[in-house]
N, C-alpha and C positions, 0 to 999 in steps of 0.2 A: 504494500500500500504506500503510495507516495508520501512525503511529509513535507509541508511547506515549512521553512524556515527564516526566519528574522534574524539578521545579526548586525556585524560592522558591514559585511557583503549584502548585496544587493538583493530584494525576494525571490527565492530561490525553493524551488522543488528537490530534493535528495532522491532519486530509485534505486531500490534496496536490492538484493538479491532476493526473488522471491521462494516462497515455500513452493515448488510445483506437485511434491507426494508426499503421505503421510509420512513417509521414511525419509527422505532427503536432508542431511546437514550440512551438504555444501556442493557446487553446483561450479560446470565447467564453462567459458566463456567462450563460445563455437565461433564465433564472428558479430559484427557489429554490419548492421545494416544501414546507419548513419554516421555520420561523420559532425566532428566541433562545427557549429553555426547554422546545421539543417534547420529547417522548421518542419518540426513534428504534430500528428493531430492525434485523436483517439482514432483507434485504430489501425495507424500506422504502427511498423517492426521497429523495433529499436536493435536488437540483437538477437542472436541464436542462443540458448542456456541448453546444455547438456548436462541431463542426469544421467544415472546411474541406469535410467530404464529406456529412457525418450530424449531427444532434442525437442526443444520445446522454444516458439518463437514467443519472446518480450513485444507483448500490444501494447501499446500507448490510450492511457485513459487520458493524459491530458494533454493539452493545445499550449507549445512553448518555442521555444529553440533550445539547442542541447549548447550548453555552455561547455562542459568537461564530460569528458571519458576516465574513468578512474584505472583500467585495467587494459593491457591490449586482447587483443582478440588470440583465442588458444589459453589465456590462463587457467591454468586448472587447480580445482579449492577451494573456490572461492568461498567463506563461510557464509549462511544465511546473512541476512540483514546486514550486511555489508553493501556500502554505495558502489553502487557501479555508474551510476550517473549525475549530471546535475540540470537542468532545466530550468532555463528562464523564462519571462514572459516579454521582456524587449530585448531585443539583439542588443543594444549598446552597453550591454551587462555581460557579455559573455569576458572580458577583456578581463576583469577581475575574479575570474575562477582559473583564470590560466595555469596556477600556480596551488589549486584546490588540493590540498589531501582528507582523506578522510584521518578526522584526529582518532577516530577507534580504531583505525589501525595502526598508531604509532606505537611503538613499543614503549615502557616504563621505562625510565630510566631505573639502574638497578641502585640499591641503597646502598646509601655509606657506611664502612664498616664499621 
């Protein structure tokens, strides 16, 4: 499910990895069907998700431009809920996700001894 977010960056949509089966906890990245600055609609492909069982094409519920790609296409792992995307609603926003990471994937630093 998408998730709009607010910050010091522009309004901004997040696309998670979704859940596609009861069983799946992480999900392979087949190829991407767009590219940074398309404009996307509902039901437009954003990318191919391979599970464990099926490839399964990413639909578009919403109406944006694809500001960032988080992952290239072939990555395999990818954990659930994890961004694989980001989605604007005016193009002159994409310019400040250029450099987006997802912070849930940054690792901890480790603790001092």
């Amino acid at each position: 499910m998408p998730i709009r977010h607010f910050s010091s960056l522009p309004s901004h949509i997040k696309l998670e990895m979704p859940n596609l089966s009861p069983t799946m906890e992480k999900g392979n990245l087949a190829s991407w069907a767009k590219k940074v600055g398309d404009k996307v609609g509902p039901g437009d492909i954003l990318c191919s998700i391979e599970t464990d069982k099926a490839t399964v094409d990413f639909e578009m519920q919403d109406e944006g431009y694809v500001a960032a790609l988080l992952y290239p296409a072939g990555t395999k792992d990818i954990p659930l809920g994890k961004i694989l995307a980001i989605l604007v609603d005016d193009p002159k926003d994409i310019p400040a996700f250029k450099d987006f990471k997802d912070g849930a994937a940054a690792p901890k630093p480790a603790a001092a001894p």
